[in-house]
Steps between C-alpha positions, in 0.01 A plus 500: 500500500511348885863585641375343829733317658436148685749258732515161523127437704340764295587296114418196706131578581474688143570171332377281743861298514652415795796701620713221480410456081604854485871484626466181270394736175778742582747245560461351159451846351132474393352801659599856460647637853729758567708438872448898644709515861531128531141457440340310193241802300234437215322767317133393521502555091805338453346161703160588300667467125709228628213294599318581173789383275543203730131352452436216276258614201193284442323513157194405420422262256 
C-alpha cells in the first residue's frame, strides 16, 4: 500500500486537473482529502481507488 502523501500541485499533475477543479472536488466533497496543519493532504492510494471507482465502465457489445 502507497502511504505517500501529495498537496494540492502534486494531485493536480497526478490527475492532470487543474488546481482550481481540485478546490472545486473538495468543495463539493468528491475527492478524499484530509486538511493536515491548514494544508489540504491526499494519500496517493486513496486518489488512485477514488479515480478507479469514479470512471465510467464501457462494455463491449
Amino acid at each position: 500500500m502507497n502511504k505517500e502523501i501529495m498537496n494540492i500541485a502534486e494531485v493536480s499533475r497526478y490527475l492532470g486537473f487543474s488546481q482550481r477543479k481540485i478546490y472545486q472536488l473538495i468543495k463539493e466533497g468528491k475527492i478524499p482529502v484530509s486538511k493536515i496543519g491548514g494544508q489540504y493532504r491526499f494519500i496517493k492510494d486513496e486518489i488512485y481507488l477514488w479515480l478507479r471507482r469514479s470512471r465510467p465502465v464501457v462494455k463491449n457489445s
